[in-house]
N, C-alpha and C positions, 0 to 999 in steps of 0.2 A: 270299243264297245263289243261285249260277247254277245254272239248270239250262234243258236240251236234251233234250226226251222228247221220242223219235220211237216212232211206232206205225202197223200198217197191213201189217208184213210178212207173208207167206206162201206157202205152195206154191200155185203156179197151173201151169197148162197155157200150153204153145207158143201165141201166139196170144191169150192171155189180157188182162184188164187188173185193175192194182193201182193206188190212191194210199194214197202214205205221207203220215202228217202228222208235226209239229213245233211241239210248244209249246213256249215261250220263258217262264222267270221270271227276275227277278233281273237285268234290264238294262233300259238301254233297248233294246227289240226293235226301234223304229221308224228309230233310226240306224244300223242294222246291213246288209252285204249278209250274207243269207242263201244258204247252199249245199247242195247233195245232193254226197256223196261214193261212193262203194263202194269196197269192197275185196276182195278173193277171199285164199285165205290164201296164204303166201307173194309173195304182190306187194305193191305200193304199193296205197296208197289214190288213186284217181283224180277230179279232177272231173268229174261229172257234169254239175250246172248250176247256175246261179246268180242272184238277181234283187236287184236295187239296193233302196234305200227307197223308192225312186220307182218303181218297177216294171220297169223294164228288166232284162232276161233277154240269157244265152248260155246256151250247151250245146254239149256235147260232140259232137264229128260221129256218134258212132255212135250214139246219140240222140236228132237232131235230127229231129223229123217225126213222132217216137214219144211223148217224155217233154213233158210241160209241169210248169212251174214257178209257184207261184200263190204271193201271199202276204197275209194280214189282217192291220195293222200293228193297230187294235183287239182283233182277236182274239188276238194275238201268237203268229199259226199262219202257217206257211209249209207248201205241198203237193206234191207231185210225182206228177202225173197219170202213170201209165205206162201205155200202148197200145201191143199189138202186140208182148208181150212175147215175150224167146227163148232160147234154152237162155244164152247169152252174158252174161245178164243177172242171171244167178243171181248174188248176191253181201251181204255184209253192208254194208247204207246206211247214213249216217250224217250226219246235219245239222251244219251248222256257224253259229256266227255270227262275223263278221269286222269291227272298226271299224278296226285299223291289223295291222301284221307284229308287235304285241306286244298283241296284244288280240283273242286266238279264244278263244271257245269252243264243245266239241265236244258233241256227245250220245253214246247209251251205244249205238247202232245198233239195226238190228233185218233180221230173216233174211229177202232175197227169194229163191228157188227157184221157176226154172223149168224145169218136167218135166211128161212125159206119166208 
């Protein structure tokens, strides 16, 4: 059985920092790229960032500079370091893992809000 528990969400402050994590059962974790998503309601789900098996990272320009993306392919945890957090970032995250366009699977998200 697959599963994608992400955890780590919460109200912080403008300014603040959060990391979410992402455990992985039920695959191989280690061939996968891993992603951060969000969503706010009525929009799309956007990428946020994303990091290969080998480590290589992109991100999203509106946070690049801010978010780092990490991942344990032993631990079968992927992270997403957020600094410098801001009202704009409020949003429900959500882990993905990806091997082809017919082979995602999603997590169940989890709530970041930022507010003073």
């Amino acid at each position: 059985q697959v599963q994608l528990v992400e955890s780590g969400g919460a109200l912080v402050q403008p300014g603040g920092s959060l990391r979410l994590s992402c455990v992985g059962s039920g695959f191989n974790f280690g061939s996968y790229v891993m992603k951060w998503y969000r969503q706010t309601p009525g929009k799309e789900r956007d990428l946020v960032a994303l990091i290969t098996p080998f480590g290589s990272t992109d991100y999203d320009a509106t946070v690049k500079g801010r978010f780092t993306i990490t991942r344990e392919n032993a631990e079968r945890t992927v992270w997403l370091q957020m600094n410098s957090l801001k009202p704009e970032d409020t949003a429900v995250y959500f882990c993905s893992a990806t091997l082809s366009a017919h082979d995602i699977f999603w997590g169940q998200g989890t709530q970041v809000t930022v507010s003073s």
